[in-house]
C-alpha positions as CSV (number, residue, x, y, z in Angstrom):
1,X,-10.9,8.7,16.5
2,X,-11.8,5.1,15.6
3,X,-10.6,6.3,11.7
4,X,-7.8,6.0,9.7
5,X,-7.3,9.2,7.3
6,X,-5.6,8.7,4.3
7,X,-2.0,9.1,3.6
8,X,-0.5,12.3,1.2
9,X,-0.2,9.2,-1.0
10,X,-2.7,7.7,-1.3
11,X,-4.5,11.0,-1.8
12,X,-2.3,11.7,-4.2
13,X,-3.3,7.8,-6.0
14,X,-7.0,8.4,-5.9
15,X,-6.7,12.4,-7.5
16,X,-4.7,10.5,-10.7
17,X,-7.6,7.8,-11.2
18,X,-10.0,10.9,-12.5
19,X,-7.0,12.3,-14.5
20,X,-8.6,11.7,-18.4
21,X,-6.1,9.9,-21.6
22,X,-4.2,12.0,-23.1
23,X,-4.7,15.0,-20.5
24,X,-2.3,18.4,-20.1
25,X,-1.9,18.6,-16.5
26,X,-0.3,21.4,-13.7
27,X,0.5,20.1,-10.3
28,X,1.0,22.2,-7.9
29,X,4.3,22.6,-6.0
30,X,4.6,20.2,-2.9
31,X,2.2,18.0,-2.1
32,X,0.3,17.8,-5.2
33,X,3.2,17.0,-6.9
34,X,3.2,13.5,-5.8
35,X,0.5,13.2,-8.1
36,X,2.5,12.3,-10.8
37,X,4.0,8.8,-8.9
38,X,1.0,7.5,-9.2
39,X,0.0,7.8,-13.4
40,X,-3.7,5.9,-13.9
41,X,-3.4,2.8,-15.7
42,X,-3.4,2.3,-19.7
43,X,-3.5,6.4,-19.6
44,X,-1.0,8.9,-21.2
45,X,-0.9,12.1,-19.4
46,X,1.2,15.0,-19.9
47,X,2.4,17.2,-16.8
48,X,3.5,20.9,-17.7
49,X,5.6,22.7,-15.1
50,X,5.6,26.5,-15.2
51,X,9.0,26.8,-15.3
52,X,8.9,26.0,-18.5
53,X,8.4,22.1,-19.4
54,X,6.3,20.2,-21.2
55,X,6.2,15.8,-21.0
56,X,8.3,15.9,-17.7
57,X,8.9,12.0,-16.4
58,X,9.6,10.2,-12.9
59,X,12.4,11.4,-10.7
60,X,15.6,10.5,-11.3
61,X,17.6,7.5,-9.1
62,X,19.4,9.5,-6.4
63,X,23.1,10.8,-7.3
64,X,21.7,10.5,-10.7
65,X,20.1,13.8,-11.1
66,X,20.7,17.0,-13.8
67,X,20.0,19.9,-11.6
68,X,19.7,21.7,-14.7
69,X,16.7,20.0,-15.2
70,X,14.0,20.8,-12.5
71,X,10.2,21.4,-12.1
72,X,8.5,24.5,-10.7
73,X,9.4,23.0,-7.4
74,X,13.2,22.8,-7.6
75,X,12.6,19.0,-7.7
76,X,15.1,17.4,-10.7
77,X,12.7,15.5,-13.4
78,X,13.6,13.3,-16.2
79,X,12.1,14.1,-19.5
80,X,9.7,11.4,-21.2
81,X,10.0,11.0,-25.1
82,X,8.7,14.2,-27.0
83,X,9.2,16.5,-23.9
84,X,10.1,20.2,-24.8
85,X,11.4,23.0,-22.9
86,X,10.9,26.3,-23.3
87,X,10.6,30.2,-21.9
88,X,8.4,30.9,-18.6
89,X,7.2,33.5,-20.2
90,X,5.3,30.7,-23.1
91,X,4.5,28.5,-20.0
92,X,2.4,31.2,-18.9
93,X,0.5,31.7,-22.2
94,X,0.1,28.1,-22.2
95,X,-2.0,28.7,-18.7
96,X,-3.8,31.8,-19.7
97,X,-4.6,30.2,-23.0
98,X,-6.4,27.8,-21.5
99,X,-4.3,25.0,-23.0
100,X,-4.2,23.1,-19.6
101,X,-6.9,20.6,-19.1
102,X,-6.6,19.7,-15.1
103,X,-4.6,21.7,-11.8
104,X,-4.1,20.0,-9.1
105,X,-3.3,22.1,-6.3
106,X,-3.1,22.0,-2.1
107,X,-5.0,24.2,-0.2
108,X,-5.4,26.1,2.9
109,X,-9.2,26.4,2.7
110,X,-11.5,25.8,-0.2
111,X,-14.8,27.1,0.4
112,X,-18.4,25.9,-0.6
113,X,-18.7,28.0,-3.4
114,X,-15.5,26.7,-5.1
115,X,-13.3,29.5,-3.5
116,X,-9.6,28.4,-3.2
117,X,-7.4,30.0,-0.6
118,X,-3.7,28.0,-0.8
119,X,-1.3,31.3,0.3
120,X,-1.6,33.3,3.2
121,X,0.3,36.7,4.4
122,X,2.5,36.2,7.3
123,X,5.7,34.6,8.9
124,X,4.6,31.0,7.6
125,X,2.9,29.4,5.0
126,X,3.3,30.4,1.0
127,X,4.3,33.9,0.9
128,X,2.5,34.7,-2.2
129,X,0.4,33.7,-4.6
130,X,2.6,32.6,-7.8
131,X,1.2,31.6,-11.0
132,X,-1.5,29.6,-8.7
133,X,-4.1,32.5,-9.6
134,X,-3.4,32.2,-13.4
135,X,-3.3,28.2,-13.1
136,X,-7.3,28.0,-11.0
137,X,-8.5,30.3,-13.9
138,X,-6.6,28.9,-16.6
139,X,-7.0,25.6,-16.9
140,X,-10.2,23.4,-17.8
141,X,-10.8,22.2,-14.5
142,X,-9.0,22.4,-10.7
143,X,-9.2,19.9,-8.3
144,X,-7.6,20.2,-4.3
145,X,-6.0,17.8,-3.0
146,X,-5.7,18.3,1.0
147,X,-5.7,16.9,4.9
148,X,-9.5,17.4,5.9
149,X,-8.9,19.7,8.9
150,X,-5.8,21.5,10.0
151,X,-2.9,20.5,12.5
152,X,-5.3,21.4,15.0
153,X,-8.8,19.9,13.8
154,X,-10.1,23.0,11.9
155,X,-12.0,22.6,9.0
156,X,-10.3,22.9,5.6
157,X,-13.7,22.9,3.7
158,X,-15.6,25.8,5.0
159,X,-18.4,28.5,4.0
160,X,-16.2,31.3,3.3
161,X,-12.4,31.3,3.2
162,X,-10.9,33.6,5.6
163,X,-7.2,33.6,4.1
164,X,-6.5,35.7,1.3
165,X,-7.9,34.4,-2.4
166,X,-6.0,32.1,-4.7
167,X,-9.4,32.2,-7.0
168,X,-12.8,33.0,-6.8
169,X,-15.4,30.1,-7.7
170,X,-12.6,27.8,-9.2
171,X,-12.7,24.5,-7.1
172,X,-14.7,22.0,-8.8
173,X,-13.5,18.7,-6.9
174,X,-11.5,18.2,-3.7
175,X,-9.2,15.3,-2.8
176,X,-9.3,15.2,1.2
177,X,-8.0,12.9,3.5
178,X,-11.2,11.4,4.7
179,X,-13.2,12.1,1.3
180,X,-13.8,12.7,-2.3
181,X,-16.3,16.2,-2.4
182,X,-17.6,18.0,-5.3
183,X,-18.9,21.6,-5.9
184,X,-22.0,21.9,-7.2
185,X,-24.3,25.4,-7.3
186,X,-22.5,26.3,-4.3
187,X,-22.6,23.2,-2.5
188,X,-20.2,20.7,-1.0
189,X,-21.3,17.5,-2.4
190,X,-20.1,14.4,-1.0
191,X,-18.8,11.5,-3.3
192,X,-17.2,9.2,-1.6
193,X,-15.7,8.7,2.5
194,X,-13.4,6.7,3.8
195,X,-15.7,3.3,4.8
196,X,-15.3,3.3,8.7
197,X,-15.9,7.5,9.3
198,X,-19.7,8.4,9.7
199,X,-21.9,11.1,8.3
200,X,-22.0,12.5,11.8
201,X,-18.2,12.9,12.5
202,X,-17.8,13.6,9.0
203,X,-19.9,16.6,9.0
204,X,-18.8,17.6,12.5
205,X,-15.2,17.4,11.0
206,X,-16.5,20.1,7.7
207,X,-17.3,23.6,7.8
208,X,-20.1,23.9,5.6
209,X,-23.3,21.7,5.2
210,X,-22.6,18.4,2.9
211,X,-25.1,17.7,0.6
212,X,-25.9,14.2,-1.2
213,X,-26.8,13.3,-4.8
214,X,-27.3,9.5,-4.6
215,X,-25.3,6.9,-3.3
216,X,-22.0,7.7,-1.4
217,X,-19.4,5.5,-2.6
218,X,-16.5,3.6,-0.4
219,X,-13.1,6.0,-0.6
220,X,-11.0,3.3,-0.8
221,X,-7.0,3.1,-2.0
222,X,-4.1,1.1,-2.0
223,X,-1.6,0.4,1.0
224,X,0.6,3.7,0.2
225,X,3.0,5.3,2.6
């Protein structure tokens, strides 16, 4: 591999840049959560946490946190100005409501068609699927952010999932390791790749055929561990 993937961060730095002003936002437990270290420039954006939050902040210093105060993850927050907290049960009418505009959530396989599969059943992995199903149908738009392949070089980004369902047709942008890919009328559409990986080995590294729509820009992010 003459390549050098992307870190989890700086992933996580190129899914905030698209993140609109003034945006209501879900990140998804783990990895996606590192989305919110990383708020785009001159931008104010809101994170919701289904637990119940609304205007969560940065984590606290260590030794310095209110365990009372946690996101969906277990992970203690701080509260930016105008926060609120409330019931799980009006966090959820917040999702089906469709007062959310972005999810950002991690994936096991997303297929071409927009398909997300992020929980599996079995000894490992997520063990169910969570308020993820009402957050990929809820909210205005759900972007993936993800490794390209597996551990073992599979393809994340495939034809059909063959993991159970998070959400049927709901991906409309994914985050990967090695590039930026839309779905369009069932098609992955590349955006952007890392500069030194080519078409070849990225294809050869996908499950389903990547389509172009003009130029394919440079993936390219700061030095983030």
């Amino acid at each position: 591999m003459s390549w050098q993937k992307l870190t989890n961060a700086q992933i996580a730095w190129r899914a905030a840049q698209d993140i609109e002003d003034g945006a209501y936002v879900n990140l998804g437990i783990g990895f996606p959560e590192m989305v919110a270290k990383y708020p785009p420039e001159g931008r104010d954006v809101i994170y919701h946490s289904e637990n119940g939050i609304l205007g969560f902040g940065e984590a606290p210093p260590e030794g310095e946190e209110d365990w009372d105060l946690i996101n969906a993850g277990k992970k203690a927050v701080t509260l930016n100005p105008g926060a609120s907290i409330f019931h799980h049960t009006d966090s959820f009418a917040m999702v089906r409501g469709g007062h959310l505009d972005v999810a950002i959530l991690g994936a096991y396989q997303v297929a071409q068609n927009g398909d997300l599969a992020n929980w599996r059943i079995g000894t490992s992995g997520i063990p169910a699927v969570g308020g993820a199903m009402d957050l990929v149908h809820g909210a205005g738009r759900v972007a993936v952010v993800t490794e390209h392949t597996t551990k073992d070089g599979k393809p994340k980004l495939v034809e059909r999932c063959s993991f159970p369902l998070t959400g049927v047709g709901c991906v409309t942008r994914i985050y990967s390791s090695l590039a930026v890919v839309d779905i369009e009328d069932g098609h992955f559409v590349l955006r952007e790749k890392i500069p030194d990986i080519s078409m070849d080995n990225l294809q050869s590294l996908t499950g389903a055929p990547l389509h172009t729509d003009g130029a394919v820009g440079d993936l390219i992010t700061p030095e983030l561990t």
